[in-house]
mmCIF file of the N, C-alpha and C atoms, coordinates in Angstrom:
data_MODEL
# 
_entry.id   MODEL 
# 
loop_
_atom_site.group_PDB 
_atom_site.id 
_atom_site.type_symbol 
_atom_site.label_atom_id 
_atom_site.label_alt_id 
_atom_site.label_comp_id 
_atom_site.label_asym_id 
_atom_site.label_entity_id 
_atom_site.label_seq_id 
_atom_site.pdbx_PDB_ins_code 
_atom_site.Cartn_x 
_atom_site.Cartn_y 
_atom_site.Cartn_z 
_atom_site.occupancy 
_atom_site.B_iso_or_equiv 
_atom_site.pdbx_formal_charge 
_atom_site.auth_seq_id 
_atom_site.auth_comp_id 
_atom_site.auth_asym_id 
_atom_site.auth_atom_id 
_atom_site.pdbx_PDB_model_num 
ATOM 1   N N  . UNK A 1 1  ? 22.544 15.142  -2.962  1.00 0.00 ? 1  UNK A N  1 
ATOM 2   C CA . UNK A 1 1  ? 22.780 13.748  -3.263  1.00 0.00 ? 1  UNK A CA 1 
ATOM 3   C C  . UNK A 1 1  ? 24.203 13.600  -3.802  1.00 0.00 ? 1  UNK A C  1 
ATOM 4   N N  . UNK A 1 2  ? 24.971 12.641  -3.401  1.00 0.00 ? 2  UNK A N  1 
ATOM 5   C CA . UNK A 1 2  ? 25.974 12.463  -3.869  1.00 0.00 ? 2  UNK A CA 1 
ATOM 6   C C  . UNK A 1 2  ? 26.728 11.753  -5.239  1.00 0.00 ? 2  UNK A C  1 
ATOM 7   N N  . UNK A 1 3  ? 27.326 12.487  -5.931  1.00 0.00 ? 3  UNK A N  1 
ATOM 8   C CA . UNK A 1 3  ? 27.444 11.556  -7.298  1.00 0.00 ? 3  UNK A CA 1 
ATOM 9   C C  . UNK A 1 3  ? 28.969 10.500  -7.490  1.00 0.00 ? 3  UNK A C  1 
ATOM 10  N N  . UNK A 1 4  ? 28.675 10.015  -7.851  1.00 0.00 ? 4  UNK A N  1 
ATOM 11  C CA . UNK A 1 4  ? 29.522 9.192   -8.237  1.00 0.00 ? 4  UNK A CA 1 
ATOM 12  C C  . UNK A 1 4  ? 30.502 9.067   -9.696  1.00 0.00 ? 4  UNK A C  1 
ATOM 13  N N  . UNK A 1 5  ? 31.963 8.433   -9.453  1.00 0.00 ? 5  UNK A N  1 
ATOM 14  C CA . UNK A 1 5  ? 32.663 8.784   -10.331 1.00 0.00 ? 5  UNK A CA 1 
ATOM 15  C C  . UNK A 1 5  ? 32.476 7.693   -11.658 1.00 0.00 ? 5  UNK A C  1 
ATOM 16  N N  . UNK A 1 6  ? 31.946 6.607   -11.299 1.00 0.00 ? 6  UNK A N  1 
ATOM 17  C CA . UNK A 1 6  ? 31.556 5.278   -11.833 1.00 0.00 ? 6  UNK A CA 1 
ATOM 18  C C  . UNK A 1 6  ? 30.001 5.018   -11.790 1.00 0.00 ? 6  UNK A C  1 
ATOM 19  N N  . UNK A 1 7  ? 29.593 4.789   -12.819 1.00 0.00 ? 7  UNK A N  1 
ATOM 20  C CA . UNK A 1 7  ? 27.972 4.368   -12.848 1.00 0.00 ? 7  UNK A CA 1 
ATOM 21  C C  . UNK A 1 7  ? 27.751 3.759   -11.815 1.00 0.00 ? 7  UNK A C  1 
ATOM 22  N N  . UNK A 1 8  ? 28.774 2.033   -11.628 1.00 0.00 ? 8  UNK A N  1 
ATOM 23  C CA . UNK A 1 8  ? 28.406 1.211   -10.663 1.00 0.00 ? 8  UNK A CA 1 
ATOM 24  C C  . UNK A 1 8  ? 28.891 1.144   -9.276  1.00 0.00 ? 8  UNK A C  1 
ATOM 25  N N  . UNK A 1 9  ? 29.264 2.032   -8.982  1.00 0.00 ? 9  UNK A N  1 
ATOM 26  C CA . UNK A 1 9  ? 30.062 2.517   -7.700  1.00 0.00 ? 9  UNK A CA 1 
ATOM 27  C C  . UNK A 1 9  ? 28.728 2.688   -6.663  1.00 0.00 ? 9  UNK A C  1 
ATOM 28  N N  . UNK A 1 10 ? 28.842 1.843   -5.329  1.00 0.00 ? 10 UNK A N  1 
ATOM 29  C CA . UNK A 1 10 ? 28.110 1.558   -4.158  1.00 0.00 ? 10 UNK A CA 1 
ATOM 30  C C  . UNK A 1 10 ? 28.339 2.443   -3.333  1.00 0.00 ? 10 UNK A C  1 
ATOM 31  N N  . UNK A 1 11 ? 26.841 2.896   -2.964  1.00 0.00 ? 11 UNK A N  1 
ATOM 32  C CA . UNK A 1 11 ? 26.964 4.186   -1.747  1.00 0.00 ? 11 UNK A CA 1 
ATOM 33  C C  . UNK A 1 11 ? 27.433 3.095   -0.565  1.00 0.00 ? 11 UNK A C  1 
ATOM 34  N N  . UNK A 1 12 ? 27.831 4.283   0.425   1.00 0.00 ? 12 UNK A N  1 
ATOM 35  C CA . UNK A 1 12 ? 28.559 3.963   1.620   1.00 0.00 ? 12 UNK A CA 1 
ATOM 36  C C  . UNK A 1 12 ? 27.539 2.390   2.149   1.00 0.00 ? 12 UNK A C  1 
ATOM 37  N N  . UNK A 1 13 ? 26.252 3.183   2.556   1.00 0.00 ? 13 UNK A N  1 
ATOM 38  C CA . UNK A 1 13 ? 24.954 2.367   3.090   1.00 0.00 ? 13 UNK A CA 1 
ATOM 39  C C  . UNK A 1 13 ? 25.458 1.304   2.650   1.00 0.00 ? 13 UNK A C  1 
ATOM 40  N N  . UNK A 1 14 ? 25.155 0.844   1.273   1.00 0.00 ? 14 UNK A N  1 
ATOM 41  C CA . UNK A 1 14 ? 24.524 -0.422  0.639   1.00 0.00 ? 14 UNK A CA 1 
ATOM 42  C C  . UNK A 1 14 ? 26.096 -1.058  0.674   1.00 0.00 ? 14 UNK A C  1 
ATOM 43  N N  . UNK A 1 15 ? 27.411 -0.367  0.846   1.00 0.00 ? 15 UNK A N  1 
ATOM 44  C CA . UNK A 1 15 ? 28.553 -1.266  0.996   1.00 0.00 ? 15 UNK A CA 1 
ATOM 45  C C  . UNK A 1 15 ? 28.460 -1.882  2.613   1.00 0.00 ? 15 UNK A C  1 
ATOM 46  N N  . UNK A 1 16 ? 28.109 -1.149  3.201   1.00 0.00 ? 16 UNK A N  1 
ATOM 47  C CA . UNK A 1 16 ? 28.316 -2.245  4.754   1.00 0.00 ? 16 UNK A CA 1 
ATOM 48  C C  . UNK A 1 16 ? 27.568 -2.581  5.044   1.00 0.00 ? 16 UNK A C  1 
ATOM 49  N N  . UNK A 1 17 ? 25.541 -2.679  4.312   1.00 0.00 ? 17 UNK A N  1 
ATOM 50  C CA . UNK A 1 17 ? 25.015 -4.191  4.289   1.00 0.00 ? 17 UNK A CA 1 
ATOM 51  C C  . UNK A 1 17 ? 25.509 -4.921  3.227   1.00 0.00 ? 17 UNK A C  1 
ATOM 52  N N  . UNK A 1 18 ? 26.239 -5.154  2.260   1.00 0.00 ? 18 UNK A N  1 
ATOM 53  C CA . UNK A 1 18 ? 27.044 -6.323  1.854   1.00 0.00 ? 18 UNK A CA 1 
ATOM 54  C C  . UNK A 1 18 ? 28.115 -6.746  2.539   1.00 0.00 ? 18 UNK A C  1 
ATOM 55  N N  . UNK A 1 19 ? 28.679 -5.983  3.426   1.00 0.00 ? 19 UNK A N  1 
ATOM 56  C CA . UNK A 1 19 ? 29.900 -7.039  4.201   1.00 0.00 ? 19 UNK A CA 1 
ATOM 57  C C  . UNK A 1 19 ? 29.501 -7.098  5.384   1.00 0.00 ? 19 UNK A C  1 
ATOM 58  N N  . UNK A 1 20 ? 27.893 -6.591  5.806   1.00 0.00 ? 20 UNK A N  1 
ATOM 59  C CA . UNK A 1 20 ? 27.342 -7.191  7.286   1.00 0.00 ? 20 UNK A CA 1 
ATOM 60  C C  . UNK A 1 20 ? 27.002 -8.541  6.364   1.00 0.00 ? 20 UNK A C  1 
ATOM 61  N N  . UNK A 1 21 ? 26.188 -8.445  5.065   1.00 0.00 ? 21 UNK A N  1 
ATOM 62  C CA . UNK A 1 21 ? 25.068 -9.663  4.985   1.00 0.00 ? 21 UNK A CA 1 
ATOM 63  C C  . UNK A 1 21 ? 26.450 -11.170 4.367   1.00 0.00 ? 21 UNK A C  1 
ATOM 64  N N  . UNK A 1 22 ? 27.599 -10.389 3.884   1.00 0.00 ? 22 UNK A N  1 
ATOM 65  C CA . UNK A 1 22 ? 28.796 -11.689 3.305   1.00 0.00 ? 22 UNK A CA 1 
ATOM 66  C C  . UNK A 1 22 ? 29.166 -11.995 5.164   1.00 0.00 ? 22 UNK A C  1 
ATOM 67  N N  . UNK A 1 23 ? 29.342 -11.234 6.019   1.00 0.00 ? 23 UNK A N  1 
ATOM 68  C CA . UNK A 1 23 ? 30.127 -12.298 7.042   1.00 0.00 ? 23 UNK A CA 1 
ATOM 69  C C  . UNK A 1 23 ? 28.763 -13.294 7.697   1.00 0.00 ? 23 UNK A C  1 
ATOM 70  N N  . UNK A 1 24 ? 27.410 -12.428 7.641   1.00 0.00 ? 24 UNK A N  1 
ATOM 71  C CA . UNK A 1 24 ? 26.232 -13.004 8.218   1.00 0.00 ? 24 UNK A CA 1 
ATOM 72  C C  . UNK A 1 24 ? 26.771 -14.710 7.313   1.00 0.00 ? 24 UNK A C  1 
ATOM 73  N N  . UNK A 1 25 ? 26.637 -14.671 6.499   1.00 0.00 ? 25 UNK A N  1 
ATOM 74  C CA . UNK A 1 25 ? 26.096 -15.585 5.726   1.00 0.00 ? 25 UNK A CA 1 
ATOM 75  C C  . UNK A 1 25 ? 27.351 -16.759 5.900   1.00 0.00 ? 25 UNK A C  1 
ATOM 76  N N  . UNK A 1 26 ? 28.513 -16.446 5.587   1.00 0.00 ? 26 UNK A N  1 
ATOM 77  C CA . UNK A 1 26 ? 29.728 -17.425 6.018   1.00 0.00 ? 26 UNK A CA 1 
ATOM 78  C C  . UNK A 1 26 ? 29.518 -17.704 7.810   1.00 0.00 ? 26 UNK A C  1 
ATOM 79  N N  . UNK A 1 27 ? 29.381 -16.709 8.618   1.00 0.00 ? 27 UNK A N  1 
ATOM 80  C CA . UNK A 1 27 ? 29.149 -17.396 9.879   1.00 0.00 ? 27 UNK A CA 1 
ATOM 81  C C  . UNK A 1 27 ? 27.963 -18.671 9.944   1.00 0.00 ? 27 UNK A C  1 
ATOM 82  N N  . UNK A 1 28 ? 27.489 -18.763 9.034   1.00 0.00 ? 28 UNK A N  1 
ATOM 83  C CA . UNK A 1 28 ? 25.709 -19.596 8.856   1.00 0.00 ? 28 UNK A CA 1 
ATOM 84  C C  . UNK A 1 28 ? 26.383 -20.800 8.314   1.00 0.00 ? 28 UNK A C  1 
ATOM 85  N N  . UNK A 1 29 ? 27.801 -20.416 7.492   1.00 0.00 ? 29 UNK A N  1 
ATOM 86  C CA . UNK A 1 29 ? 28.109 -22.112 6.893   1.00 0.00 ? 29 UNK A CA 1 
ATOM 87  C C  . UNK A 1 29 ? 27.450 -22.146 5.550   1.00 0.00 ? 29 UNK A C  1 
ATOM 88  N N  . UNK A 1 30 ? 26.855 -21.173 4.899   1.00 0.00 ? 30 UNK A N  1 
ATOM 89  C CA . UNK A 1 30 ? 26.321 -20.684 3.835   1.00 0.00 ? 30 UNK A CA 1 
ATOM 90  C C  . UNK A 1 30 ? 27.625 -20.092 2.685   1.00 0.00 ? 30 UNK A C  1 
ATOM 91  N N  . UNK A 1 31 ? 28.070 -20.808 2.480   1.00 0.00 ? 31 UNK A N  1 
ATOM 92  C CA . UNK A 1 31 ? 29.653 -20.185 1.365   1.00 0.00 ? 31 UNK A CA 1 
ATOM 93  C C  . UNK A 1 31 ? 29.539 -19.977 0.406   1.00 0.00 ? 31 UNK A C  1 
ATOM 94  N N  . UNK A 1 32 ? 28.543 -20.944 -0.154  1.00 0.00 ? 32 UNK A N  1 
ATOM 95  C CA . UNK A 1 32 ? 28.014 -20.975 -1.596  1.00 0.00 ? 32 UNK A CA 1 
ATOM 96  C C  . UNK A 1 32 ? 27.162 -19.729 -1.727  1.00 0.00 ? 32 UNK A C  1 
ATOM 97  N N  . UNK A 1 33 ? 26.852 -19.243 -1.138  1.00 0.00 ? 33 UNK A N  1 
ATOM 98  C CA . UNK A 1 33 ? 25.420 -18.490 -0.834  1.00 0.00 ? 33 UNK A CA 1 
ATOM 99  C C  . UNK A 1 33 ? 26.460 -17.457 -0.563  1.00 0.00 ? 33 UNK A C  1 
ATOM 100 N N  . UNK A 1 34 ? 27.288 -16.680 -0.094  1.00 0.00 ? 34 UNK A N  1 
ATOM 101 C CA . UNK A 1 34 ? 27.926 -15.871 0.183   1.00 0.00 ? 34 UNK A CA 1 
ATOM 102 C C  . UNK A 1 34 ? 29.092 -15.586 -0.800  1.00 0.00 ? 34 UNK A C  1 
ATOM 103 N N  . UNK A 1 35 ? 29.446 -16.631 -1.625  1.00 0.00 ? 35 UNK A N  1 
ATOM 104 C CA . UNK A 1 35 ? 30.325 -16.916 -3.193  1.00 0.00 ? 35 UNK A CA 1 
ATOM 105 C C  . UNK A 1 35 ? 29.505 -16.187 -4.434  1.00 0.00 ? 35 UNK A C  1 
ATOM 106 N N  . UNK A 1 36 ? 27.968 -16.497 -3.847  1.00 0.00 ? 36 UNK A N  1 
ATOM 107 C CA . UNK A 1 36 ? 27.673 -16.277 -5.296  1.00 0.00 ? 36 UNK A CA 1 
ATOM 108 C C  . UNK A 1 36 ? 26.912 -14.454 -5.590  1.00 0.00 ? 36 UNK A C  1 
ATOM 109 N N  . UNK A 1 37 ? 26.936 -14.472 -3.989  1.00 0.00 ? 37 UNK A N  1 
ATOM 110 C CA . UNK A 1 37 ? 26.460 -12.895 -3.803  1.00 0.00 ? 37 UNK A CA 1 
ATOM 111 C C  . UNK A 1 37 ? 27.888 -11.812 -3.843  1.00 0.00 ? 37 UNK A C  1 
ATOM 112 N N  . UNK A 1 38 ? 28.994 -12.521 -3.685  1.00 0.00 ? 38 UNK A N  1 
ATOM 113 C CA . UNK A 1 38 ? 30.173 -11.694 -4.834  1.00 0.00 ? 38 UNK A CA 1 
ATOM 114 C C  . UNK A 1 38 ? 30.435 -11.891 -5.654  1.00 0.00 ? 38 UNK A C  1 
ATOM 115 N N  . UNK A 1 39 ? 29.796 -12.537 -6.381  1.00 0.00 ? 39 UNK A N  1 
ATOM 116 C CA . UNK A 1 39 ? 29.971 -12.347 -8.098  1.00 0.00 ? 39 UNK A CA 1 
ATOM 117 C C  . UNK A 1 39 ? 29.001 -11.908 -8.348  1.00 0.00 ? 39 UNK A C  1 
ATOM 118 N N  . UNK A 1 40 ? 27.625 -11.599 -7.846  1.00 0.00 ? 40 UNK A N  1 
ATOM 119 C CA . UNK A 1 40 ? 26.689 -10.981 -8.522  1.00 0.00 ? 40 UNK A CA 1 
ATOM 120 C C  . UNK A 1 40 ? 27.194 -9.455  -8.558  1.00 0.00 ? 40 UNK A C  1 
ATOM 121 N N  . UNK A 1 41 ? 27.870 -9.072  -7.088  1.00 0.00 ? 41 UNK A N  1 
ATOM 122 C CA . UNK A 1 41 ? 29.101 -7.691  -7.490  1.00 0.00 ? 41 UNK A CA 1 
ATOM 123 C C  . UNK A 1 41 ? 29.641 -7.840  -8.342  1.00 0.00 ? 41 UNK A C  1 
ATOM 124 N N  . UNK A 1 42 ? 30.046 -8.392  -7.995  1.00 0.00 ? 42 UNK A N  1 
ATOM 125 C CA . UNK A 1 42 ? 31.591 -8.556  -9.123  1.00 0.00 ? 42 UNK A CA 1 
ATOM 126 C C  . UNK A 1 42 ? 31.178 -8.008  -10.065 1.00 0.00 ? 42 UNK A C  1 
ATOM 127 N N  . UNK A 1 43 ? 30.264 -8.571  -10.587 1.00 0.00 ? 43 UNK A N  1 
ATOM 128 C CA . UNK A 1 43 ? 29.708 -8.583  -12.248 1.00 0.00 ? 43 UNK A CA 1 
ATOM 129 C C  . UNK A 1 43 ? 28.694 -6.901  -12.422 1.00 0.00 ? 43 UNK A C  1 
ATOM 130 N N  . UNK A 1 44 ? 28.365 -6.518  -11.122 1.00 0.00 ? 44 UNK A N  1 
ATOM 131 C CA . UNK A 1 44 ? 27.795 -5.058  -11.142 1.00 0.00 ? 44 UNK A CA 1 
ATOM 132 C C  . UNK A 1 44 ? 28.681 -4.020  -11.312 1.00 0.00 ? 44 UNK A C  1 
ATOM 133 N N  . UNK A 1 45 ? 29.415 -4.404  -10.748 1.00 0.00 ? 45 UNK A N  1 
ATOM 134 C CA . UNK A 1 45 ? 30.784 -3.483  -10.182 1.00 0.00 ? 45 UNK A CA 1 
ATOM 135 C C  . UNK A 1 45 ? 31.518 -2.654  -11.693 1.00 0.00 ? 45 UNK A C  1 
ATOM 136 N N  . UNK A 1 46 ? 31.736 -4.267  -11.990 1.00 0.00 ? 46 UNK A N  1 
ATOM 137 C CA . UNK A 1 46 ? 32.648 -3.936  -13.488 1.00 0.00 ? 46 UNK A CA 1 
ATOM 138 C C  . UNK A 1 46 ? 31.817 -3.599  -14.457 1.00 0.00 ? 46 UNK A C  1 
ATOM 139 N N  . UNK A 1 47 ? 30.810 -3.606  -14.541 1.00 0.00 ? 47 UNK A N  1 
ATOM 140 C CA . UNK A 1 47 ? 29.605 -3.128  -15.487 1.00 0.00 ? 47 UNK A CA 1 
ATOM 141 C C  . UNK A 1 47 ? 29.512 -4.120  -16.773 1.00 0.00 ? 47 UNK A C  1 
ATOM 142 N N  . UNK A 1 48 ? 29.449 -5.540  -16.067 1.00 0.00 ? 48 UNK A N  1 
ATOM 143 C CA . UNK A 1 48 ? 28.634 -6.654  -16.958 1.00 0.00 ? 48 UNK A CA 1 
ATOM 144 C C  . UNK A 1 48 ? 27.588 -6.447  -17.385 1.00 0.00 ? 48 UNK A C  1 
ATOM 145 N N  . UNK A 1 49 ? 27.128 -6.404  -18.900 1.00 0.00 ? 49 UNK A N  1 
ATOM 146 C CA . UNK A 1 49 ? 25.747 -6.036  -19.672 1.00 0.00 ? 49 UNK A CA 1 
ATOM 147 C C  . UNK A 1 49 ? 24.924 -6.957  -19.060 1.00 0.00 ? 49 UNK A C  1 
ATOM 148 N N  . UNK A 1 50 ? 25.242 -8.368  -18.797 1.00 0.00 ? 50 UNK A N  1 
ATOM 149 C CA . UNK A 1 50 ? 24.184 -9.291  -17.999 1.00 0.00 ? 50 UNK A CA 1 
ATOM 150 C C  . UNK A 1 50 ? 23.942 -9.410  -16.437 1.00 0.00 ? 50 UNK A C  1 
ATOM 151 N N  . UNK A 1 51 ? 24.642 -8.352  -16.056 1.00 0.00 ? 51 UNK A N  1 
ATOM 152 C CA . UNK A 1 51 ? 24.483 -8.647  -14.839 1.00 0.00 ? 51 UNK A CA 1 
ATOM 153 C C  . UNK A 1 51 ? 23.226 -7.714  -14.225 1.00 0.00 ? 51 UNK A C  1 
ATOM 154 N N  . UNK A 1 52 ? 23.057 -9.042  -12.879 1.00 0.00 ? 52 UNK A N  1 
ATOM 155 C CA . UNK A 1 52 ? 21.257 -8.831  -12.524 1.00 0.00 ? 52 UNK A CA 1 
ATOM 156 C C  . UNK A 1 52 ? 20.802 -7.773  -12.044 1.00 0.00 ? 52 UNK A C  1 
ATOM 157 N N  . UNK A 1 53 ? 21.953 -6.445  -11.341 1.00 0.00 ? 53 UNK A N  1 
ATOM 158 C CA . UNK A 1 53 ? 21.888 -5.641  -10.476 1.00 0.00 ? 53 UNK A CA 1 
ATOM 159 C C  . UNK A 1 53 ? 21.152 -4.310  -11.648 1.00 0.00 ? 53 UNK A C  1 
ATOM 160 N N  . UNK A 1 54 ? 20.194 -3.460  -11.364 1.00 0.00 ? 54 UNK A N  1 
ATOM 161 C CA . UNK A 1 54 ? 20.132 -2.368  -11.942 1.00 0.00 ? 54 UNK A CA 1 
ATOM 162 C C  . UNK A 1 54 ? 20.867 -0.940  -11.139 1.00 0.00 ? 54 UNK A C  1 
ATOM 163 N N  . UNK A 1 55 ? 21.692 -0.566  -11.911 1.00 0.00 ? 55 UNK A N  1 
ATOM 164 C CA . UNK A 1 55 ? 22.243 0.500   -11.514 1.00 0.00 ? 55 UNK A CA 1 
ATOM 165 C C  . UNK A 1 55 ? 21.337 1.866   -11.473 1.00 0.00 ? 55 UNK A C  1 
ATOM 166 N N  . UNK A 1 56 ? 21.232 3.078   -10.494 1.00 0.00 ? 56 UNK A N  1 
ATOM 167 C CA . UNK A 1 56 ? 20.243 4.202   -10.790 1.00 0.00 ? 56 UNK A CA 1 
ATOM 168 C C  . UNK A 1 56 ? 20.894 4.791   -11.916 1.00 0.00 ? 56 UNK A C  1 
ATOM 169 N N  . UNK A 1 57 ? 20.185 5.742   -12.260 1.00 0.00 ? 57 UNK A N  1 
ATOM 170 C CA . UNK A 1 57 ? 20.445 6.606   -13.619 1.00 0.00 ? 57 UNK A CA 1 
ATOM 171 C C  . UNK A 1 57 ? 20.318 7.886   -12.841 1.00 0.00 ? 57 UNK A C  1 
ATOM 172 N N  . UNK A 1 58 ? 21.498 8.894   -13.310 1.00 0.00 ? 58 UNK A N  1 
ATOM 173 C CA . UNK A 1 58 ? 21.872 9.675   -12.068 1.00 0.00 ? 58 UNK A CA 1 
ATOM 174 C C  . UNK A 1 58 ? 22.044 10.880  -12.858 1.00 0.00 ? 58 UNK A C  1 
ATOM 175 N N  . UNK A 1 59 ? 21.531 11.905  -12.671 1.00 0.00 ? 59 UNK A N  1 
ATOM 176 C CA . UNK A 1 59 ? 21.475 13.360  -14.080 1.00 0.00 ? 59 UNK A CA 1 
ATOM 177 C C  . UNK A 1 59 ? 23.218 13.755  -14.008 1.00 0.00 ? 59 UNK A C  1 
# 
């Protein structure tokens, strides 16, 4: 398994269904909806205490 250098750092996988599911969603005319699913990154990424995403816990 591969580790990571950052708690919140996105495996390969789960990064290119977020930029299949961000262009899905702007091609739909859905912006708001595609705005607010990068800040819910955003806010994972940088390791916001409130943010909604649970990160794994990795030995």
């Amino acid at each position: 398994m591969a580790r990571f250098k950052r708690p919140n750092q996105l495996p390969m996988d789960t990064l290119n269904w977020l930029e299949h599911r961000l262009k899905s969603l702007e091609r739909q005319g859905q912006d708001e909806e595609a705005f607010a699913l990068r800040m819910e990154m955003a806010e994972w990424l940088l390791g916001s205490p409130d943010a909604n995403l649970i990160a794994p816990l990795l030995p």
